[in-house]
N, C-alpha and C positions, 0 to 999 in steps of 0.2 A: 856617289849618287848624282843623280842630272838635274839640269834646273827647268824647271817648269816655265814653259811658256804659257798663259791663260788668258782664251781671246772667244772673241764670236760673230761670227757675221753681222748679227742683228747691229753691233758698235760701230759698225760703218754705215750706216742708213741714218742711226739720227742725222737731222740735217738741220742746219739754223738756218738756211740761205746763203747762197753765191758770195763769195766774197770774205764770210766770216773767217776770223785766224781758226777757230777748232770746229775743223771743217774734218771728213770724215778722209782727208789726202793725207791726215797725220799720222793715221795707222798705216794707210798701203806705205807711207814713206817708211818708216820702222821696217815694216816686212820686206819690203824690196831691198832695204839693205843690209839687213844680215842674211839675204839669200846671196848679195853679193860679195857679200864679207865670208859665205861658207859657212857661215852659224846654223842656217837654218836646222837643218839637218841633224846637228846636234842636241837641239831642245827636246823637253819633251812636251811634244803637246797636246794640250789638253780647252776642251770645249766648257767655258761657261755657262754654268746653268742660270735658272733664274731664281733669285731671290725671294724667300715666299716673304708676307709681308708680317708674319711674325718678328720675325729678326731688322726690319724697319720700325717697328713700334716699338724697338729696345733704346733707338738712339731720338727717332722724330716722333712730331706729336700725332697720334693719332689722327686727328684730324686734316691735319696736312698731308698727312700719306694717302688719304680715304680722298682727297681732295684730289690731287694726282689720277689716283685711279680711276675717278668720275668721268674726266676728262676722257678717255680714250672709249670707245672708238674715235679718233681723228681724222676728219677729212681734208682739214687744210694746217694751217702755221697758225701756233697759239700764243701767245707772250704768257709766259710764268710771271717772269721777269723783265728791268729793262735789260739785262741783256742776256735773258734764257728764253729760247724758245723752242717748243714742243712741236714736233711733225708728227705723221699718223706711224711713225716706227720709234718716238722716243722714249717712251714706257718701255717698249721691249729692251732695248738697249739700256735704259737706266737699270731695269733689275738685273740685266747678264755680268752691268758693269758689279754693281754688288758683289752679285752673287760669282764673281770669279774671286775675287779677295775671300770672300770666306770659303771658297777652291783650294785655295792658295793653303786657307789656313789647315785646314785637313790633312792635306797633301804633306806638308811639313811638319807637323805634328805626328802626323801617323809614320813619321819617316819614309815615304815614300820617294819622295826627292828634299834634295837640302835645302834650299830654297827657291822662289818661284819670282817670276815677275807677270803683271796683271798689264795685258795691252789692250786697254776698254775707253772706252766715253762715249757717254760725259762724263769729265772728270769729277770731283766729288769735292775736293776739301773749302771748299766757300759757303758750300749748304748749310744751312741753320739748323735746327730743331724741328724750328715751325717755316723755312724760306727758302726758297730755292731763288739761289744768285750768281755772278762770277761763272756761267754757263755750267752750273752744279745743279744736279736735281737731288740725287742724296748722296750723303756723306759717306762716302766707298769705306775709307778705310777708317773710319769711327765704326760704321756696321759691322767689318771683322774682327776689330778690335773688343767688340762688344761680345761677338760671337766666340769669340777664342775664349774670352773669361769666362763664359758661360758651359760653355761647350765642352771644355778642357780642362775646367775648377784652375784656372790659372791666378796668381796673385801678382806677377809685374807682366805688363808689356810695354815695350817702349814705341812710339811715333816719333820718326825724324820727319821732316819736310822741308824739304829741300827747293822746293819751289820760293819763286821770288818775287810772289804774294803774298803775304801773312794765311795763313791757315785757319782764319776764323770763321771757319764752320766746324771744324775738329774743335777746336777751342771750346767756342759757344756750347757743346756736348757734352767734351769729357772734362772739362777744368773741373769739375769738383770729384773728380773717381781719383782715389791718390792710389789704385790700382796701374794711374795710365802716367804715363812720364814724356810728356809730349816735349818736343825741342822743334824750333822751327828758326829757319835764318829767311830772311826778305827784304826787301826793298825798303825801308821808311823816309819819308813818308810816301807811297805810293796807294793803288788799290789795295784793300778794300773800304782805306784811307779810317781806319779804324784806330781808337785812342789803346795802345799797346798798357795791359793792367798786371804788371810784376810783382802784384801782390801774394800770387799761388807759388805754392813751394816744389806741385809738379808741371810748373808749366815755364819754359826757358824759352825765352827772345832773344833773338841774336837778330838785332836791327842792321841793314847795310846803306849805307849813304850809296847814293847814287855815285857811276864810275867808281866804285868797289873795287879792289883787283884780289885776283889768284889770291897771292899772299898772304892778302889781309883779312881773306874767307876762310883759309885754313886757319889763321892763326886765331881766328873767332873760335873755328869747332873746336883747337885743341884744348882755348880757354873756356869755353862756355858748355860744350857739349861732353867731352871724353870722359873725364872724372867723374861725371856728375851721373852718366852711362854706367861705367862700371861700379860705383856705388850702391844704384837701384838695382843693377845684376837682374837684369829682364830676363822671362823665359819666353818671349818669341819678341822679335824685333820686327816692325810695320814700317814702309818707309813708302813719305809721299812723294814720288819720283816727279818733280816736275823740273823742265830742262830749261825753263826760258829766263834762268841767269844768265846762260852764254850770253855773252858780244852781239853776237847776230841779232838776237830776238828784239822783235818790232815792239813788244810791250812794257820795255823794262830797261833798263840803264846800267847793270851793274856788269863787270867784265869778266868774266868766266871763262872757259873752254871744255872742250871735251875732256882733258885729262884731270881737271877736278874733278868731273863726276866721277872717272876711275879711281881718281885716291879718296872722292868721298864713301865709296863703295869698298875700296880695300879698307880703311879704317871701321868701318861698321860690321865687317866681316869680322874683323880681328875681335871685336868687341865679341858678338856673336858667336863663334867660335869659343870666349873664355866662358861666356854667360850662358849658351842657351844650344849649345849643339850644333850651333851654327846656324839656326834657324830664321830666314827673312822673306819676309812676302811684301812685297814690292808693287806697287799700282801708279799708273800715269797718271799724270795731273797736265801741268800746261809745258808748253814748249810747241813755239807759233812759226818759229822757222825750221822750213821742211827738213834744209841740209843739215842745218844748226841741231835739230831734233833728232835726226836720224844717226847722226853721225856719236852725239853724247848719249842717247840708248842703248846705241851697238855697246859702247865703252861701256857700259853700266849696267850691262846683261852677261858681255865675256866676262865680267870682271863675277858678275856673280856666280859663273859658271867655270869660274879658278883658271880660264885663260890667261 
């Protein structure tokens, strides 16, 4: 089976303004280079649709979504947030982003392909309930998450996040579903400069001191995450793909490369494979330098695609 690529025009127009790190050059960089890595070609791709707002009233507050939607028609730049902001395509783009992770989920589920990866934004996993933050307007992979359970009568999914943010807008959501097994490794203390609560039984922190290396990242997942995975024995694995641990990246300190994302992606596999058929849908979050981003997605799409 082939892996899903799931994307949409509308996810290149949101626009924050000139200059911002998640600027809409983060997708064409991805696409440009696995056309020149030969990948392209390989995928299978597929068009994101849009999210109705049923499946947003599962994770945010009513109100907040209805709030959102108000807003649009837009004819110029709105602040959400201080550092989210809305142009007259960001609405479209926020629910394609959605609604390709719950793409994702279908696709995989239904065995259609083995697993998928979602090339959308704005990224998702900082959004709240009730907030849109951290250039998130909803919480992508909380909404498939939520979807999958419902959708598919599922009883475990697991959330890795791999970005090098803390994840609390997934947090804020699911921490009380002991349905979700959320693991997240991140910078501390960094954005979303948020006080880390170890008190849930499915929710695992893996904190990284700043200047972090390779090593010391694996040696976290093997102690913190792998066990603790094949325990809860997930039936589909969600993972917040965000790239900007590498080295390069302007917003973050901790020293990565491209080939961790490949062996964090073969281990999740291997998980996957005992647990759940192999099943993983994948969605972008941050990752701010172009080479640095392009270069660790390539890795962490082959790799999903048994390259």
């Amino acid at each position: 089976m082939t892996t899903a690529y799931i994307t949409h025009k509308d996810c290149e127009l949101h626009d924050m303004g000139g200059g911002h790190p998640e600027s809409p050059r983060r997708l064409q960089a991805i696409r440009d280079y696995l056309m020149e890595r030969d990948v392209w070609d390989y995928l299978r791709h597929v068009e994101a649709p849009k999210i109705e707002k049923k499946h947003l009233y599962r994770v945010h507050n009513r109100d907040y979504v209805d709030g959102i939607f108000e807003l649009f028609p837009l004819k110029s730049r709105h602040e959400l947030d201080q550092d989210v902001v809305a142009c007259p395509h960001t609405l479209d783009a926020a629910l394609r982003a959605a609604g390709a992770v719950c793409k994702g989920v279908d696709l995989v589920m239904s065995d259609e392909v083995r697993n998928a990866f979602c090339a959308v934004r704005p990224p998702g996993h900082h959004a709240e309930r009730r907030r849109a933050m951290g250039f998130c307007i909803f919480s992508n992979v909380a909404v498939g998450a939520a979807y999958a359970l419902q959708a598919y009568n599922l009883e475990r999914v697991a959330i890795i996040d791999i970005d090098v943010h803390h994840g609390n807008g997934t947090e804020d959501i699911l921490q009380s579903d002991q349905r979700i097994l959320f693991c997240s490794s991140f910078q501390y203390p960094c954005y979303p400069h948020n006080v880390v609560d170890n008190s849930r039984s499915n929710i695992v922190h893996t904190p990284m001191h700043a200047g972090a290396s390779s090593d010391e990242f694996r040696d976290w997942v093997r102690r913190d995450w792998l066990n603790k995975l094949e325990t809860f024995h997930p039936q589909l694995i969600m993972v917040s793909a965000g790239f900007d641990a590498h080295q390069a990246d302007p917003l973050a300190d901790v020293y990565l490369d491209e080939r961790d994302y490949r062996w964090i992606t073969e281990e999740l596999m291997l998980v996957a494979d005992r647990c759940c058929q192999g099943r993983i849908v994948s969605t972008l979050e941050g990752g701010y330098d172009l080479t640095a981003l392009s270069r660790s997605a390539y890795q962490h799409i082959r790799t999903l695609m048994g390259q």
